[in-house]
N, C-alpha and C positions, 0 to 999 in steps of 0.2 A: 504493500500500500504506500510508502514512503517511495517507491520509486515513482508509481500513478502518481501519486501528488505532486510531486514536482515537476513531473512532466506537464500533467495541466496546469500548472500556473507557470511553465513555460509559454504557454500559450495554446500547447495541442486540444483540438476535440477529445480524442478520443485516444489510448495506447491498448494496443494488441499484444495480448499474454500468452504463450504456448505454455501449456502445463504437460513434464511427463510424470505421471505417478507412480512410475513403477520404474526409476530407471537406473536399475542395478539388473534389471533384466532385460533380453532383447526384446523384440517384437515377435521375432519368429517362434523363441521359447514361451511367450506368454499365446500364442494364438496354437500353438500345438500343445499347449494344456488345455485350453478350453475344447479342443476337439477331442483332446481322451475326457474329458468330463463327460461330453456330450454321448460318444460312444459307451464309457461304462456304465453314465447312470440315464440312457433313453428314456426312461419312466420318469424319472425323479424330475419337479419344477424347477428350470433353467436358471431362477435366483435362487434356492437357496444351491445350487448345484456350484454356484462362482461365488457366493457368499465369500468375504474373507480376501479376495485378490486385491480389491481394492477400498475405500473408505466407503461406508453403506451408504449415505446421502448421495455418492458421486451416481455410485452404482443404481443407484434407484433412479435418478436421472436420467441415465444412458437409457435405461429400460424404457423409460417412457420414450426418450426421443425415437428409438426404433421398435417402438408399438409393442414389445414384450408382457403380457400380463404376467401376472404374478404366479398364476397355474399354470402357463404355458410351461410345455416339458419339452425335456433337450431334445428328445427325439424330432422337434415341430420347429427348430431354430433354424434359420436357414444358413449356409454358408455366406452369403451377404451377406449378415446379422451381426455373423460371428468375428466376420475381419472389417467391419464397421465399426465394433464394438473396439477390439484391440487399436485398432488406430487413432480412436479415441483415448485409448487409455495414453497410448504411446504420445501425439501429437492433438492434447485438447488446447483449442483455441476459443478466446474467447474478447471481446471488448470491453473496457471501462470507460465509463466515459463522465464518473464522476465519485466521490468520496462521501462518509458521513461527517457529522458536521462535529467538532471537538469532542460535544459531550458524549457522546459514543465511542469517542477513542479507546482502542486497544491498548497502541502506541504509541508516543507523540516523540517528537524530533527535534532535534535543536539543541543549542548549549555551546561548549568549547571542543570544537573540534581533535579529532585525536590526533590532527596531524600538528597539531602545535603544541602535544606534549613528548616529554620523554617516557615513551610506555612503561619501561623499567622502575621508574621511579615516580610516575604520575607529577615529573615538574616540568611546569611550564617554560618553551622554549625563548616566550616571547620575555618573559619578565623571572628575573633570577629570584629562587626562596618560595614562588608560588605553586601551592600543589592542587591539584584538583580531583577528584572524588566521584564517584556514584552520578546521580542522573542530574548534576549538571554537565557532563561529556556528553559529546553527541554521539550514544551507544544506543543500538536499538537491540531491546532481546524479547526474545518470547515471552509469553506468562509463563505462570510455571517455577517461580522461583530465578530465573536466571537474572532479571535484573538485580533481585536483591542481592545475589552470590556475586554481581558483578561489582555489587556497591561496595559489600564487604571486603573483597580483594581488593577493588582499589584504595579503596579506606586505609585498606591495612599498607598496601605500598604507600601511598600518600603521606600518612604519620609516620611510618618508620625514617621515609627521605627526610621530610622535615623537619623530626628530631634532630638526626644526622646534620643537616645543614644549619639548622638553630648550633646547635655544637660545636660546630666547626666556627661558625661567624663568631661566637663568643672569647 
């Protein structure tokens, strides 16, 4: 989203995202697993038979967009269907053409760049003794704990150089 955003307030309409979901795998290897799914379990309904490949939401998408009901059985998938399906997984394409609006943010952006510190020591290049810290860097991390592990780590370099440099200046 921070990439979208900046592009639209470049000026763009619209930015085109390829997504691949799966890619530590080939195309070939994922579309010759859905065709032994489909040959082992011909009875069994063709979601939940791929259940598990990819994230359920995405997957439940796909299904719609090539008219897959939910009982439909692998036996009734058609070979179009099926390499439709994977080249989506492989090459989804999609447009944004806009963001939500702050108070819905995930996660925002901005701060002191990291190129104008010394990573090692979280001090600033621009101004000597200055250390900086947690989400004022402009670091973007998941939820999830990462930004706060990231706060902590830098925290923790940040007061140790500091100390250091308080020490040394004295």
């Amino acid at each position: 989203s921070q990439f979208v955003v900046k592009e639209l307030m470049r000026g763009r309409d619209s930015v085109t995202m390829h997504l691949d979901v799966i890619p530590d795998k080939p195309e070939k290897e994922i579309l010759q697993w859905m065709k032994n799914q489909i040959k082992t379990h011909p009875k069994k309904a063709f979601k939940n038979s791929v259940k598990g490949i990819v994230p359920e939401r995405f997957m439940e998408y796909l299904l719609v967009k090539y008219d897959v009901t939910d009982e439909q059985k692998c036996a009734n998938i058609s070979n179009e269907i099926i390499n439709d399906l994977v080249y989506d997984i492989k090459h989804f394409t999609f447009e944004v053409n806009g963001s939500l609006p702050i108070e819905k943010a995930f996660v925002t952006g901005g701060g002191v760049s990291i190129k104008e510190i010394i990573p090692n020591q979280m001090q600033s290049k621009v101004m000597d003794r200055l250390f900086f810290c947690g989400e004022i860097l402009d670091i973007h991390g998941y939820t999830g704990g990462y930004n706060i592990t990231s706060a902590l780590v830098t925290g923790r370099l940040a007061g140790m150089n500091a100390a250091k440099a308080s020490i040394t200046s004295n």
